[in-house]
Structure formats: structure tokens, C-alpha cells
N, C-alpha and C positions, 0 to 999 in steps of 0.2 A: 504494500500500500504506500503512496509517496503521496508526500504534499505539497500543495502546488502554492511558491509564495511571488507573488509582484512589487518590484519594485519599478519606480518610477529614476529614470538620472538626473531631474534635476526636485528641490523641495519648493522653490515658487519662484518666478519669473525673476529674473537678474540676478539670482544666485552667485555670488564670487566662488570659483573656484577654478584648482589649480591642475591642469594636466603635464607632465613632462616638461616641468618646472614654466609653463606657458601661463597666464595669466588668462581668463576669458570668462565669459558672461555666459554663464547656463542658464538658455532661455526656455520657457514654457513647453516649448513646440518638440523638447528634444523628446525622442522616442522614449519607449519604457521597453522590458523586456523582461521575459519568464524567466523563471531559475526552477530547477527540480531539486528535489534532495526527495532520498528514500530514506524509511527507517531505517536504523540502525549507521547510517553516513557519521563521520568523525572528521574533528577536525580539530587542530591545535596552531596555535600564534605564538611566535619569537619574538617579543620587543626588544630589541635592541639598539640602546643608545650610544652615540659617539662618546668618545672620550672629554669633548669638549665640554660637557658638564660641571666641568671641574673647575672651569676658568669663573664661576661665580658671576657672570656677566650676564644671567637670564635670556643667552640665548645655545643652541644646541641641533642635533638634528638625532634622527632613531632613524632604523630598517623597520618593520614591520614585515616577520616571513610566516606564510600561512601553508601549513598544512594539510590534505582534503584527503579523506578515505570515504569511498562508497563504489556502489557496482554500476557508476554511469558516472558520465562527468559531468562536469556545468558549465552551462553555456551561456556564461555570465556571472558573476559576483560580486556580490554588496559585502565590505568588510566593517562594520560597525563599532564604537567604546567612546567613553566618556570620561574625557579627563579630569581627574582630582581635582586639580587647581587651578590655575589660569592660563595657561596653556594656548597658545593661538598659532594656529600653524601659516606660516608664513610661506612657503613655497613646498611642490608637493613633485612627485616625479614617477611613472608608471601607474599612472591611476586618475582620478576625476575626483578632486576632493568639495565635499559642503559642510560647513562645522558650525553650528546654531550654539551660542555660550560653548557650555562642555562637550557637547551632543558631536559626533563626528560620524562622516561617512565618506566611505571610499570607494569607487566602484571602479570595475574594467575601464582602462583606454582599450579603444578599438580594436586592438593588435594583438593585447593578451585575454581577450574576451573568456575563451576557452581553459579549464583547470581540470588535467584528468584525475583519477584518482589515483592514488601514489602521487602524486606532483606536489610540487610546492613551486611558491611565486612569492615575490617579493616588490615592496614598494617604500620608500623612503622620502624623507622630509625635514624639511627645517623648521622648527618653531621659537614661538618668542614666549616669554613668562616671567612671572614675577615669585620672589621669594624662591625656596627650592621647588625643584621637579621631581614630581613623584610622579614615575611609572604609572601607566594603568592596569588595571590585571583582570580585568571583564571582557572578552569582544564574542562577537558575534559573525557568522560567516553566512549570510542569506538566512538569519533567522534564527540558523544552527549554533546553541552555546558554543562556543569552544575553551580550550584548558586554560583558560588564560594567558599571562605571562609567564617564560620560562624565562632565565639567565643565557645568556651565550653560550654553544660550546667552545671549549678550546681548542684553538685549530689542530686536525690532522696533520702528524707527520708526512710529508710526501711518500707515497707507495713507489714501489718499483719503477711501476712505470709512469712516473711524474717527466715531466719532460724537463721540470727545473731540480733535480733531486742534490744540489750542491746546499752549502752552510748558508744560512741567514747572516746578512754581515753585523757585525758590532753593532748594537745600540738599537736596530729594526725593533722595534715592539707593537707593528700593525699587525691586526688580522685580517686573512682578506675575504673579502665580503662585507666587512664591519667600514660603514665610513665611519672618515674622520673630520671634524672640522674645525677650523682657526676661528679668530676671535670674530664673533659675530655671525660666525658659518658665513664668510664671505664665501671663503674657499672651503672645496671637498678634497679630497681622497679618500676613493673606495681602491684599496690595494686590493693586490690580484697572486694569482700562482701558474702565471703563462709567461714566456720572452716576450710578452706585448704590451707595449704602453699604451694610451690612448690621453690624448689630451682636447678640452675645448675653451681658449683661453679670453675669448669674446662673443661667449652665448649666454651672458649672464642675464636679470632681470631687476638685480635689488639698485636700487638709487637712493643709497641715504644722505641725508644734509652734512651730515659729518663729512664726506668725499664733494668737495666740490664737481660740477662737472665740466670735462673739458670739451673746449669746441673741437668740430670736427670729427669727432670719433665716435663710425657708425658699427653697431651689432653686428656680426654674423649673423642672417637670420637664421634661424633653424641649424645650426654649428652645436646649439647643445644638444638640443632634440635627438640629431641622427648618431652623433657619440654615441648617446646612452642606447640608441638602439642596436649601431655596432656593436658596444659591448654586451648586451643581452642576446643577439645572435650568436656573437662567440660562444657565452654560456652554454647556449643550447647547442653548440654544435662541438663543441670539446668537452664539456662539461667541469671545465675551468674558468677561473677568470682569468681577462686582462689588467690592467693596473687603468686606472681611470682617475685626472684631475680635471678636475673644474673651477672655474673662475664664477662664480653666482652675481659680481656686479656687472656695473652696465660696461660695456668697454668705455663709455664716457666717464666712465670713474677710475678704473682699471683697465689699463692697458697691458695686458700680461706679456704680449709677443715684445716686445719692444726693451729694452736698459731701464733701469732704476729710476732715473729721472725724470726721462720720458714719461715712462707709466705713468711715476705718481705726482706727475711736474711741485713736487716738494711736498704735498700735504702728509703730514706724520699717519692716518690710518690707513691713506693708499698702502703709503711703505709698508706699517706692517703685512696691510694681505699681497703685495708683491713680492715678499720674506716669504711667507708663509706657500705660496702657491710656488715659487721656484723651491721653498725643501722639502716639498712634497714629491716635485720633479725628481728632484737627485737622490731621494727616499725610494723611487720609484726607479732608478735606473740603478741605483748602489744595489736593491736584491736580483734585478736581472743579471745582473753581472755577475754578481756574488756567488746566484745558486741556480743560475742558469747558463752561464759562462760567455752567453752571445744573446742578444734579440734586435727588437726593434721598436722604434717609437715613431709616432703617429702622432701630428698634431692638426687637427680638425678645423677647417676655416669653412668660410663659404664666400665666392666671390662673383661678382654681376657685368666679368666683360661682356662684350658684344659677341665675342665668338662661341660664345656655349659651353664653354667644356670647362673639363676638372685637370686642374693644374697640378703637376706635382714638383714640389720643389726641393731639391736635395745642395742647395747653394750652385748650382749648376746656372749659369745667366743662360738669359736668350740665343745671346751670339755665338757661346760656345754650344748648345742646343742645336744651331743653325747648321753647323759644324758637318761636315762628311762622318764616317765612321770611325776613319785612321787619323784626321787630326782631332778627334774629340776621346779617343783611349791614348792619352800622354799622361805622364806622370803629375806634372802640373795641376789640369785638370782632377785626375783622382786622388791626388793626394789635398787637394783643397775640399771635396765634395762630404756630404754628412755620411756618405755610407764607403766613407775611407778604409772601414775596418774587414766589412763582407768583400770587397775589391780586392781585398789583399790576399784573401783565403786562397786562390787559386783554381777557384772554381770556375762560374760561370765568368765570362767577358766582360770587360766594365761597361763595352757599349750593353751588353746583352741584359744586363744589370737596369741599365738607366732606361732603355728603351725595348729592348726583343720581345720575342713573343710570352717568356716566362716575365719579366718584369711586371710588377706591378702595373704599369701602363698596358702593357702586353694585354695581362690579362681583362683590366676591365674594356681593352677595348675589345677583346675577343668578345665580352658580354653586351654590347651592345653599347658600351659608355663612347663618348666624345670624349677624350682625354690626349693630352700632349704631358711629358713625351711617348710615345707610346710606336710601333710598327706603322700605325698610319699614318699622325701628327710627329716627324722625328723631332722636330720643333717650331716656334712657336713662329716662326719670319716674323714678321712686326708684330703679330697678334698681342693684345693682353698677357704678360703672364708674371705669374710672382714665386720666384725664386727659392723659398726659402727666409724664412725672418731669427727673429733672434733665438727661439724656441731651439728650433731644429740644431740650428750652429755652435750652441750654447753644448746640448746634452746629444748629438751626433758625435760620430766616431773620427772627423777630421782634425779635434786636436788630442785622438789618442782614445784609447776604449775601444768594450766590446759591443756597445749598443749603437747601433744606426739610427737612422733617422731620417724620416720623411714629411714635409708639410702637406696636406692633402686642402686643396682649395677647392671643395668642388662646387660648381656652379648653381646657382637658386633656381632654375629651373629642376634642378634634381630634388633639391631640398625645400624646397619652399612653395611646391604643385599641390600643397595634398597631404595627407596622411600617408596616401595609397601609393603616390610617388615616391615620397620618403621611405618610407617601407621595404619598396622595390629594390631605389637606389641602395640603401644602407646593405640588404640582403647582400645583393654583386658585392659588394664594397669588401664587405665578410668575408666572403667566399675566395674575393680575389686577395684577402692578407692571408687567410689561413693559408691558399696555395703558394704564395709567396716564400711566406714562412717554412713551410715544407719544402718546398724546393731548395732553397738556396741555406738554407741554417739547419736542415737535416733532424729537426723534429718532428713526430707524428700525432697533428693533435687533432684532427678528424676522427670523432668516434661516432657519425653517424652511418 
């Protein structure tokens, strides 16, 4: 016998709430949609809060990971609880948040609609409060009590077949999956246990008066969005993570790609979250090194030339781009480039690297992407294109190391059509780092 319960997505016409860290107005008109549960279905929640608790400052972020057992899945989920205190959640990310006083609810984004049984999902957030934060320990999953809050576990040992199974280096003390965030949760890091970085350092949304803002400096649009979908792809297709930081101010507040001054043109809390978001980076490339001995990093942009496509930038300029085959593998060239270090293995070609059919360009343009450099775009002639900024150059393999690095600027038409778009795009995107990654650094982390 099962019972049939309805929820509606939004509670009444202009609803604030937050999708994948997006801001938007949940109007009346939005659809509603069934949920099933049968007797005897189960279900349990992990609240888990960041570290940043501790900084006394009444602000913080938690994961939120749900549980579902039963003999059918659901196709759709309302995750429900009511905070103790004052509690106000200020940015939300994998889900559709409405939070009335204490009263909270979270439902599917679009993309994770679906929870089979044995599954688990997760979704995360930032909130603001006053006095201490006390956990909630009630929620509800479409109706269904579940166990409350548990505590964290502590992370697994890497198994055998871990693809980073080397030492944690000195002083790491992140979990991964567990974020973490700096003062005010400008900044995240959700650490990971793959060679993959992931960064998106101008997709933020918070604008506080404490950061002045500076002219001229426009968002990435949709640069955080498809990150966090990158990296939830990954999950699902290694069943690891990547290492993921984020930037949550506006870029008109923070300028994360760019030198110290730049960023924070002097204002003291820029500085701290541009401290705080580069030792998150070097936190993030110190364990790939350490206990994976090589990988890569990815930094997430989004850009609106005229010509369409997704740029990839490895400090490699246009001109030399321009370049034939045989004067663009010189020593010069590769030893100034962010993936100085994979160049060096002996492997594949530096051209074959930066452009052939296995490269990263390679591949997404086998998938259908417009991308330079790539087999079809060798490069850019005049076109639009952005090289490489300080991110890449900073924590890339050119002045030394075993992590690479690549800027990925891909165009707002991929990212910024749609859910459906983004979705699509972010998927290739996936598909074309895992093969990357497999090909050229000789781990296997497809376990689909």
C-alpha cells in the first residue's frame, strides 16, 4: 500500500529562493509534482557543518546528505526541518530553497529530480545567524521522518584502488566532501580525492557593503553553476570527488583570477577572502601532489566573444597558437606553458597535448563543442581569445610541479541557454576531462 503525498515548488507567489547558488523569484505558476513512498521506505540525513563555525562570526555553511531506502525510487523530493535559532540561509546550491522564520524546505533542481533507493544526494549552503548555531536534528524527506542528524564520518582510508593512494601532506586537515569556508563563507572549499581541481573564481553572488564595488568587473555568468555540475558529474561517474573552490562574491568585489591588489584594489576584507581563496588553491594542489603525485586543474570562466567557442588557455598567446606544428613544439614555448610538467613526461606531443585529437580541445570538439585550440580551430587568427590568467600561471606546472593547469572559458551560449544546455554542455565537458585525465596521466577513474 503506498501513499501518495503532493507537494507544490513554490509556498506563495514571489517566494525568495535559492537554486545553485542563483538567486530567483519562485512564482505561483511553477509546476507541483507527485512523490511516492511505500511502506516500510527509510530514510536518514547527515548534517554537516563547515569548520567555519568556529570563527564566532554568525556566519557558516553545512552539507545536508540524505539517504532513501525503498522498493521504487522518487521522482522528486521535498527535504524539510526547522531551525532552533535564527538561522537564515543565505545562499543554497543543488536544490530550490523557501524558508518561512524557522520553517525550511528544499526541493529537486531539475537535474537531480530522480533518488533511487540505495542512493544518496546531497545539497549545501550558506547561512547567516545570530548567537551560537545549533544543528537541527528533525527533517523530513517527502513526508517521510527520517533519523535525524548524525555527526560526520571520518574519512576513509584510500583502498587499493584509489587513484591518489600516496601520504596526505603536512598540516591537510580537510575532508572531502565536507566544505569548508573562510570568514563570512565568502569563499568554499569542498576538497576532493581525485588529480582534479576545479575552480570558479567569478561566479559569485554575495555583494556586501563591507567590499566596496569595483567598476568594470563583470560575473561569469553561469561559471559557478556548471563547476558544481562538472563536479557532481564526476561524482557520478568515478564515484570520487574533485577538489572544488569557489569564490561566492560578486567579481565586482573579488577578483580572484587577477594579483592581490588588483582583486582587492586595497580594501582589508577583499584581502582576507583573496588569502583565503588562493590557500584553499595551494591546499588543493599541495594533496594532489602529495598523494596523487601528478593531476590537473581547471579553472572555470565563461566568456561572450563573437566567435562562439570555448577557449582554452594554458599561457599559450594567440600568435604562438597561430603557429605551424614544428614552430609551436620549441622548448621556449613548452617550457613557459601551465602544462610544462605533462610535456615533459615523454608521452604524448606537446602539439598533441595542446591541440590533437586526445587533447582536451581534441576531445570536446570530437563532441560537438566549438573550441580553439582544438584539431579544427588550431588557433585563434584574430578571433577572441584568453590565454590563461593569473589562476592557471600561479598553480600550473611552468614554474615547477606536478599539477597542470588549464583555464577553460567556455562561451554563454553553452552556459547560459538553459538548464538543458548547461547540463548538456557541463556533461561533454566531464566526459572530455575524465578522458583526458586517463589518457595522458594514466589513471583509471571511469567506473561507469
Amino acid at each position: 500500500m503506498s501513499t501518495r503525498l503532493r507537494f507544490g515548488t513554490s509556498l506563495a507567489a514571489g517566494m525568495l529562493f535559492l537554486g545553485a547558488s542563483c538567486v530567483g523569484i519562485m512564482g505561483s505558476d511553477e509546476p507541483e509534482f507527485d512523490v511516492e513512498l511505500l511502506e516500510g521506505a527509510r530514510c536518514s540525513v547527515t548534517y554537516s557543518p563547515s569548520t567555519a563555525w568556529s570563527n564566532g562570526d554568525g556566519t557558516g555553511g553545512a552539507v545536508v546528505s540524505v539517504s532513501f531506502s525503498a522498493s521504487v525510487p522518487l521522482n522528486g523530493w521535498a527535504v524539510t526541518w526547522a531551525f532552533p535559532g535564527t538561522q537564515k540561509i543565505s545562499s543554497l546550491w543543488d536544490g530550490q530553497l523557501s524558508q518561512v522564520g524557522h520553517e525550511v524546505k528544499v526541493v529537486n533542481a531539475s537535474w537531480n529530480r530522480s533518488l533511487a533507493s540505495g542512493a544518496r544526494m546531497e545539497f549545501g549552503f550558506v547561512l547567516r545567524f545570530q548567537g551560537e548555531h545549533v544543528a537541527p536534528t528533525q527533517f523530513s524527506l517527502n513526508g517521510l521522518e527520517c533519523n535525524g542528524s548524525q555527526p560526520p564520518s571520518p574519512p576513509s582510508p584510500p583502498s587499493s584502488s584509489s587513484p591518489c593512494p600516496g601520504p596526505v601532506p603536512d598540516g591537510y586537515t580537510f575532508i572531502a566532501g565536507q566544505s569548508d569556508f573562510g570568514r563570512n563563507s565568502y569563499i568554499e572549499y569542498l576538497p576532493g580525492d581525485l588529480p582534479i581541481i576545479i575552480s570558479a573564481p567569478h561566479g559569485g553572488y554575495l555583494a556586501p557593503d563591507e567590499i566596496p564595488a569595483q567598476p568594470g568587473a563583470v560575473r561569469d555568468g553561469g561559471s559557478q553553476e556548471y563547476a558544481r555540475l562538472v563536479y557532481e558529474y564526476l561524482v557520478k561517474r568515478t564515484g570520487k570527488r574533485p577538489h572544488l573552490v569557489i569564490n561566492h562574491l560578486t567579481r565586482n568585489r573579488l577578483q580572484a583570477n587577477s594579483n592581490r591588489d588588483v582583486s582587492t584594489a586595497g580594501n582589508k576584507y577583499a584581502g582576507i577572502a583573496w588569502d583565503e581563496y588562493h590557500a584553499y588553491l595551494r591546499a588543493a594542489t599541495s594533496w594532489v601532489a602529495s598523494a596523487c603525485g601528478k593531476g590537473h586543474y581547471f579553472d572555470l570562466h565563461t566568456n561572450g566573444h563573437a566567435e562562439g567557442w570555448v577557449e582554452l588557455g594554458m599561457a599559450i598567446s594567440s600568435a604562438q597558437l597561430n603557429l605551424a606544428d614544428q614552430a609551436l613544439d620549441v622548448q621556449s614555448i613548452r617550457d613557459n606553458a601551465t602544462i610544462r610538467s605533462l610535456a615533459s613526461r615523454g608521452g604524448a606531443s606537446f602539439v598533441e597535448l595542446v591541440r590533437g585529437p586526445t587533447s582536451l580541445g581534441g576531445l570536446l570538439d570530437a563532441a560537438g563543442i566549438k573550441v580553439v585550440p582544438s584539431p579544427t580551430f588550431a588557433g585563434p587568427g584574430d578571433g577572441g581569445f584568453f590565454n590563461g590568467g593569473f589562476n592557471v600561471r600561479q598553480y600550473g606546472s611552468r614554474n615547477g610541479g606536478v599539477v597542470d593547469s588549464t583555464q577553460i572559458e567556455s562561451h554563454f551560449s553553452y552556459v547560459n541557454a538553459g538548464r538543458q544546455a548547461r547540463e548538456a554542455y557541463a556533461d561533454k565537458l566531464t566526459t572530455a576531462i575524465i578522458s583526458f585525465v586517463e589518457t595522458h596521466y594514466g589513471f583509471n577513474l571511469d567506473i561507469r
